[in-house]
C-alpha positions as CSV (number, residue, x, y, z in Angstrom):
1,X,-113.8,3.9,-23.0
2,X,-112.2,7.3,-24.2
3,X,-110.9,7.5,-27.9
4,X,-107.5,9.2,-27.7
5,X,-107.5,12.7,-29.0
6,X,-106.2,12.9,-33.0
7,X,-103.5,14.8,-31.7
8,X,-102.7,12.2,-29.1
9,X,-102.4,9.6,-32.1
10,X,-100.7,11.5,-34.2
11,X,-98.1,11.8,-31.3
12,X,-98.0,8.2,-31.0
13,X,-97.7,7.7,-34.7
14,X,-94.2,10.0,-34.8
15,X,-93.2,8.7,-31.9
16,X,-93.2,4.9,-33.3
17,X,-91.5,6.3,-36.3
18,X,-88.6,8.0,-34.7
19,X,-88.7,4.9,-32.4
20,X,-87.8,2.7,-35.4
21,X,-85.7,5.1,-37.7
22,X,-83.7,5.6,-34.3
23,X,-82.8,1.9,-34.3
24,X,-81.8,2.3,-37.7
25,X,-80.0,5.0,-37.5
26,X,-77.7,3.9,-34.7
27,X,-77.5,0.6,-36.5
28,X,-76.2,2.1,-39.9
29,X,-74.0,3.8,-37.5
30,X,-71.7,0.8,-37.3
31,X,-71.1,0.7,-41.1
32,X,-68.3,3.4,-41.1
33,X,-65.9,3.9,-44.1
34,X,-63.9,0.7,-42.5
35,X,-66.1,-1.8,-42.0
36,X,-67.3,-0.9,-45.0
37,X,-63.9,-1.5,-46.5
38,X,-64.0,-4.9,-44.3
39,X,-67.9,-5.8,-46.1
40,X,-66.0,-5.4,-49.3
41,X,-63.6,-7.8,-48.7
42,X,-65.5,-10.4,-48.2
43,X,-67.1,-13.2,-50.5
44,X,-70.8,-12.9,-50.9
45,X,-73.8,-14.3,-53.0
46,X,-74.2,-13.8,-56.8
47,X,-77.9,-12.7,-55.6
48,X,-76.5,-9.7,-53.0
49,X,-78.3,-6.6,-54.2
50,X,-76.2,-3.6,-54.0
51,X,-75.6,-1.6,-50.7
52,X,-77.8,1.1,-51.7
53,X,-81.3,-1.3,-51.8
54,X,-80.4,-2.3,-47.9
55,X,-81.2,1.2,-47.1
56,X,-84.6,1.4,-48.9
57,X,-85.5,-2.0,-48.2
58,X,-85.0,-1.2,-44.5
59,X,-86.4,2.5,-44.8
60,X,-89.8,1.2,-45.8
61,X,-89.8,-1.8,-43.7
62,X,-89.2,0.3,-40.4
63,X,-92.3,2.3,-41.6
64,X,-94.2,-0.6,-42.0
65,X,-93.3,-2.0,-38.5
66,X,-93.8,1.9,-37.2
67,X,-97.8,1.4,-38.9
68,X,-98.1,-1.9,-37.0
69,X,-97.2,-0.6,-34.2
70,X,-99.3,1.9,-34.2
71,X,-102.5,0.1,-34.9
72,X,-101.6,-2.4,-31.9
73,X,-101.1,0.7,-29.6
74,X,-102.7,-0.3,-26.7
75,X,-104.2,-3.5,-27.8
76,X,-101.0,-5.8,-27.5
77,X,-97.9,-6.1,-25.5
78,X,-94.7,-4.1,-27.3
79,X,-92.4,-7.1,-25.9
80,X,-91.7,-8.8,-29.0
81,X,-91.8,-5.4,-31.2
82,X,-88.7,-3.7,-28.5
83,X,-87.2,-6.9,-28.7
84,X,-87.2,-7.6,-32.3
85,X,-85.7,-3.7,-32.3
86,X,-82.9,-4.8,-30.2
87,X,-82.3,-7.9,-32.0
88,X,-82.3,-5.9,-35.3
89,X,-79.8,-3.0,-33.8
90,X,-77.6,-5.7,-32.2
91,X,-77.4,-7.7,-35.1
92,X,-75.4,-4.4,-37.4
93,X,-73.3,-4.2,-34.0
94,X,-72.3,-7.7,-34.5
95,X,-72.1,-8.2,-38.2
96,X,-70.5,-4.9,-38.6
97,X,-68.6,-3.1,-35.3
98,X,-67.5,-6.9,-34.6
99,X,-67.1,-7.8,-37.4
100,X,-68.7,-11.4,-36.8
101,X,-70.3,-13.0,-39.8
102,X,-71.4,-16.1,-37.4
103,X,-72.5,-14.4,-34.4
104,X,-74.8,-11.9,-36.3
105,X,-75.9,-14.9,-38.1
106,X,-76.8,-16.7,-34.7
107,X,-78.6,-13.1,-33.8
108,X,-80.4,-12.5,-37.2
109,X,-82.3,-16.1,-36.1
110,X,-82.9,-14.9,-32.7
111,X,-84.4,-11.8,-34.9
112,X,-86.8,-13.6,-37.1
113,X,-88.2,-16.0,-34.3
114,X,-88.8,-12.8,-32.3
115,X,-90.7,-11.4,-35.4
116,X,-92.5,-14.6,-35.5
117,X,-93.6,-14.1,-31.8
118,X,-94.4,-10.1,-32.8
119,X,-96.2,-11.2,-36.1
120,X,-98.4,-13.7,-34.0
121,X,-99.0,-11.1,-30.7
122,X,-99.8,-8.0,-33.3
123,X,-102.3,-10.5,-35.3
124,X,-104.2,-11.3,-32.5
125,X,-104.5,-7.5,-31.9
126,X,-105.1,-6.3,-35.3
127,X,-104.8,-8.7,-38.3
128,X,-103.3,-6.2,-40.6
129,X,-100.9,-5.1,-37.9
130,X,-99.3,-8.7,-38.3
131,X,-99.6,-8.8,-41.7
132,X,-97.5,-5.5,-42.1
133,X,-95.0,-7.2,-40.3
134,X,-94.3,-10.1,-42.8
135,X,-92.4,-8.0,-45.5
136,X,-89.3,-7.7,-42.6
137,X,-89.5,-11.7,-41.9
138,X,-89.5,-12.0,-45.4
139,X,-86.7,-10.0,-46.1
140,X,-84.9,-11.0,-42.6
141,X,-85.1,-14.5,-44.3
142,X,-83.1,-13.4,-47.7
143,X,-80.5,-11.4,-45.4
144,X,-80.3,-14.8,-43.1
145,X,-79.0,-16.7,-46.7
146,X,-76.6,-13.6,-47.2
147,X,-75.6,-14.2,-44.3
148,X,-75.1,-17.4,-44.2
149,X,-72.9,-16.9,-47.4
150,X,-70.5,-14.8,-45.8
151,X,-70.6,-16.8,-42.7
152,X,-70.4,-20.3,-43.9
């Protein structure tokens, strides 16, 4: 079997990264100067880091998924890495442009089981593939308790 070309992977390589800092881009999208007055408003945990770590928390976790990705290219089904895109992009359009602390709470578990599934497909591809995944479950898990917070 033919090795792609370096040029060829470092195509794919950009390509997964403005895959993922797309999604994150159209998801911080939603958090306009009013629902950002709305996020204000409301009550959340003693243990909510301030807005500004989201964005670097995130920032570095997208490149982490983008490196996963990448190493699995070929070697493993993208089904659960779009769909844990999706869920991540629909869950800002929720929590945010709906404003709906409960249904992006309901979507942010959909999001973790479907990085469950991706973490399991990309290990059996590549073990450190699925380990670079586990930073975003382990976050996704804190932001499911801040959730919950604000929700509940």
């Amino acid at each position: 079997m033919n090795q792609p070309s370096l040029l060829v992977k470092i195509g794919r390589f950009i390509f997964l990264l403005v895959l993922v800092n797309l999604i994150g881009y159209i998801s911080a999208g939603y958090m306009t100067p009013d629902t950002m007055e709305w996020y204000q408003s409301l009550s959340v945990s003693n243990l909510n880091p301030p807005n500004y770590v989201f964005s670097i928390a995130w920032g570095l976790l997208f490149i982490l998924q983008a490196i996963a990705a990448f190493l699995v290219w070929g070697k493993a089904s993208p089904r659960y890495f779009v769909l844990q895109l999706g869920l991540n992009m629909l869950w800002s359009f929720t929590f945010f442009y709906l404003r709906s602390p409960l249904w992006a709470f309901v979507v942010l578990i959909l999001f973790i089981l479907a990085l469950m599934a991706n973490i399991k497909s990309f290990a059996h591809a590549n073990r450190l593939a699925g380990w670079l995944i586990v930073p975003t479950l382990l976050w996704s898990f804190f932001a499911l308790y801040l959730n919950w917070v604000i929700a509940f």
